[in-house]
C-alpha positions in Angstrom: 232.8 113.6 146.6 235.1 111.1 148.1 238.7 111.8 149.6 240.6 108.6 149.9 244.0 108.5 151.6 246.3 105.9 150.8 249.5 105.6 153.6 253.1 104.3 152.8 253.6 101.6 154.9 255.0 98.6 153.7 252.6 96.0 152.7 250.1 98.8 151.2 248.7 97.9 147.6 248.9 101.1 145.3 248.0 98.7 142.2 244.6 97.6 143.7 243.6 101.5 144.9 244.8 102.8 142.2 242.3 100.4 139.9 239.4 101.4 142.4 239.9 104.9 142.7 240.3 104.9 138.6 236.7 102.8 138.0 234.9 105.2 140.5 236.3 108.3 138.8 235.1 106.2 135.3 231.6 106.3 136.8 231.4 110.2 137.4 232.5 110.1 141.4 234.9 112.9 141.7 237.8 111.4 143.6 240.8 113.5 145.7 243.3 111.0 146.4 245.9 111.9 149.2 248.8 109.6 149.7 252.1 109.2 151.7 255.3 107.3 151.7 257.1 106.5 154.9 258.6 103.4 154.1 260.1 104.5 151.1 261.6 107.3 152.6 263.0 105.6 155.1 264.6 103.3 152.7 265.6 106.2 150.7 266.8 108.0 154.1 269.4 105.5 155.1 270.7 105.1 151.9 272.3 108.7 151.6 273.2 108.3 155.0 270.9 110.1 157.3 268.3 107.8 158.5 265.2 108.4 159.8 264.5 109.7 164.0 261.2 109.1 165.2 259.7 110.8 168.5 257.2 110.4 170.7 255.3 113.5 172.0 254.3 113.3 175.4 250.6 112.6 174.2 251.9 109.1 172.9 251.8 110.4 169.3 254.4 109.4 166.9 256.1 111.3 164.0 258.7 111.9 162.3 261.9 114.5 163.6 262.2 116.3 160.4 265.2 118.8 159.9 266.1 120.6 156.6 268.3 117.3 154.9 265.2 115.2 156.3 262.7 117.7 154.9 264.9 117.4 151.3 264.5 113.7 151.2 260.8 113.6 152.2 260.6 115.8 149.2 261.9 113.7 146.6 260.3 110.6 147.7 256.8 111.9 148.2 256.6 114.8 145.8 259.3 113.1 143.4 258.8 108.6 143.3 255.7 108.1 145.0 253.1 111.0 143.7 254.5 110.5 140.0 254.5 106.8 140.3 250.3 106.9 141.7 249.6 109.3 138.8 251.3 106.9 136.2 249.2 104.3 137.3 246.1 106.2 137.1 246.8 107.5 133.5 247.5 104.1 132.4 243.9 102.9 133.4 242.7 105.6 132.1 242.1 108.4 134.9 243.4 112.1 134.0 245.3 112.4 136.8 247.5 115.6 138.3 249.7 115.1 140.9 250.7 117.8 143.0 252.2 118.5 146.5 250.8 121.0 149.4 253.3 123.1 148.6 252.3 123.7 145.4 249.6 126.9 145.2 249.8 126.5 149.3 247.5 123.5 148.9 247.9 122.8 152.1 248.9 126.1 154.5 249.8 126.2 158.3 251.9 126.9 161.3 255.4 125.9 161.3 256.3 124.0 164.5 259.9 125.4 164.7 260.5 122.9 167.8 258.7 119.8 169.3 258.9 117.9 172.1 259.9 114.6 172.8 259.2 112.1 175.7 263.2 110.1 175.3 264.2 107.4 178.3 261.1 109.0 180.4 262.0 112.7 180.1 260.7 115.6 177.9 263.1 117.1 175.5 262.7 119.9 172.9 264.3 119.2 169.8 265.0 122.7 167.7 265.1 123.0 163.7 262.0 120.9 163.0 260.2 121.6 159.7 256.9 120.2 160.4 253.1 122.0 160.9 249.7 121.7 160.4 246.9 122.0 157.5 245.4 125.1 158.8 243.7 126.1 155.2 243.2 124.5 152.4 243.2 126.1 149.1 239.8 124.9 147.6 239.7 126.8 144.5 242.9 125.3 143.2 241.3 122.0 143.9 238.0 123.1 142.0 239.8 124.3 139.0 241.3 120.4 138.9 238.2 119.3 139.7 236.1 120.8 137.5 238.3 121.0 134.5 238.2 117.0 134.7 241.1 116.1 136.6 241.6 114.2 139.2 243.9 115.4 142.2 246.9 113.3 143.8 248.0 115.1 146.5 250.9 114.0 149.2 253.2 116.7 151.7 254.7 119.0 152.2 252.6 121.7 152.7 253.5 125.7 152.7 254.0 127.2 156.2 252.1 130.7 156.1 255.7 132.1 155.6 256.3 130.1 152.5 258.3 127.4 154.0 258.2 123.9 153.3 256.4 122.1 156.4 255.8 118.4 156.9 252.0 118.0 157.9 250.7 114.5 158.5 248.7 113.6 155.9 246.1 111.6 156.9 244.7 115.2 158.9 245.5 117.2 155.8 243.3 114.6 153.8 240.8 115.1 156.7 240.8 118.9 156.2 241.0 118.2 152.2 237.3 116.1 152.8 236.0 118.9 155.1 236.6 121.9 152.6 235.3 120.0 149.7 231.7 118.6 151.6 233.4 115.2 151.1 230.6 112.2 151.3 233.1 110.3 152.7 236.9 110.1 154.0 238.8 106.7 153.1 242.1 106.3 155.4 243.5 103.1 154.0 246.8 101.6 155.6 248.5 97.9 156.1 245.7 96.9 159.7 242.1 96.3 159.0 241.3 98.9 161.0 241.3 100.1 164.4 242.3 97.5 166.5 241.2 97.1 170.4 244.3 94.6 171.0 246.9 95.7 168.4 248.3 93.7 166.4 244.8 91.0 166.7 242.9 91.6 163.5 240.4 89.3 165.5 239.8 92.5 167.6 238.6 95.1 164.7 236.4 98.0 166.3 233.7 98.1 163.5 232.1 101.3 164.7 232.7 104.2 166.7 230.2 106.6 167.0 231.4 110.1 165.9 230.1 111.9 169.2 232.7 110.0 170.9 235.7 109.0 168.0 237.7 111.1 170.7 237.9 108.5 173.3 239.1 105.8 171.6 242.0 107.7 170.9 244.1 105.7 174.0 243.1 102.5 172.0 245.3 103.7 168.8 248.4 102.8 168.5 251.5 104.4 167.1 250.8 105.7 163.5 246.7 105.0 164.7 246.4 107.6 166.9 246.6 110.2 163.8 243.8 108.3 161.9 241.2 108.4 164.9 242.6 112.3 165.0 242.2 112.9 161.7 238.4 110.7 161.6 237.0 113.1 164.6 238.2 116.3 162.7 236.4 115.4 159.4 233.0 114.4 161.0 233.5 117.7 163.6 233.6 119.5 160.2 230.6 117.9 158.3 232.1 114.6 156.8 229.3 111.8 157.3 231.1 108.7 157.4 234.9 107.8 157.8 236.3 104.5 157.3 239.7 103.4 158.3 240.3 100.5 156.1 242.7 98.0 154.7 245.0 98.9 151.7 246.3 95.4 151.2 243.1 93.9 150.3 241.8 93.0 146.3 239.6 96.3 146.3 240.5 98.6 149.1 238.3 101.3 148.0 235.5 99.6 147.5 235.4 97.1 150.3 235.7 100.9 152.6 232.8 102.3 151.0 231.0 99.1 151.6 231.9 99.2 155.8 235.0 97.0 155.7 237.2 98.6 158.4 236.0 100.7 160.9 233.3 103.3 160.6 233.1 106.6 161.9 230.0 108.3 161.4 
């Protein structure tokens, strides 16, 4: 089993994964793939007028303020454009694909952060009417049923808030969680660096390795959108993942050149 996750930064390839994860699922390796779509949205955002508003928690993580008209965009892209558009890929070389979102059967269920806090010209704010949460559960028979009736999963946010409401959850952790419920092999995060990066933006200074006792402390090396893939890599070998590679999306093969150590690995 092997969860790859795919982000939607600019620059990403979804031709070339798609072809890889299709070949490897036309060998008999059962595939999740988890995606996301920022850039799109953002595009999408500003176009009907309500761009997108960053913050920064005062951990140095970034994400994305999402309200209810935010939440409704993030929605159509990601659910709508993006997840249909990887599935019709997939079926067209071949792959049986289903696309759903963590919504859908609460495949991905958690807390609803109501509020979050912001670090804004050096002070702390708390910013009310957030929709956003975490993958607290994931619902693994659902996923088997796909699984085992020959069908492989596309999966992007929202998730289901354990009071039914539409959260955004950051999907490279709810693909982490994903590979941790299923036994994954292996956890792919593919994005537009080469990796983690000890002087970002130097692709000269790749980390190759970190050793999963300590993926934690090389969290203050991340940065920006980083930070969640060296969160995400320590909670999938914490629960049982061997190896995690963060890897390049923009390459030929992405997929493959992951699974042969291209990128950093975390095991």
């Amino acid at each position: 089993m092997i969860v790859v996750k795919v982000g939607g930064a600019e620059g990403v390839d979804l031709d070339a994964v798609a072809t890889d994860v299709a070949a490897l699922w036309a060998e008999g390796v059962p595939v999740v793939l988890v995606h996301g779509g920022s850039a799109e949205t953002n595009r999408v955002a500003e176009a009907l007028g309500h761009p997108p508003r960053f913050v920064t928690s005062p951990s140095g993580h970034v994400s994305r303020y999402t309200d209810r008209a935010t939440l409704e965009v993030f929605e159509m892209v990601y659910a709508g454009k993006v997840n249909k558009g990887i599935v019709e890929r997939l079926q067209r070389l071949g792959a049986p694909a289903v696309g759903l979102s963590g919504l859908d059967g609460r495949l991905f269920e958690g807390r609803h952060k109501k509020s979050v806090r912001s670090v804004e010209d050096g002070r702390t704010i708390v910013l009310h009417g957030d929709h956003t949460g975490t993958v607290d559960r994931v619902n693994t028979h659902l996923l088997r049923l796909l699984l085992d009736g020959g069908y492989l999963p596309v999966l992007t946010p929202p998730g289901a808030s354990t009071e039914g409401v539409a959260i955004n959850v950051d999907g490279d952790r709810a693909a982490a969680a994903v590979a941790v419920a299923l036994g994954a092999e292996a956890l792919l995060l593919l994005s537009n660096v080469p990796g983690l990066l000890r002087h970002f933006p130097d692709p000269d200074s790749l980390i190759p390795h970190v050793p999963a006792a300590d993926v934690e402390g090389f969290l203050e090396v991340a940065q920006g959108r980083m930070k969640k893939k060296v969160l995400g890599a320590a909670e999938a070998v914490a629960g049982g993942v061997r190896r995690v590679v963060l890897g390049d999306a923009r390459l030929a093969s992405p997929v493959r050149a992951a699974l042969a150590g291209r990128g950093t690995v975390v095991d």
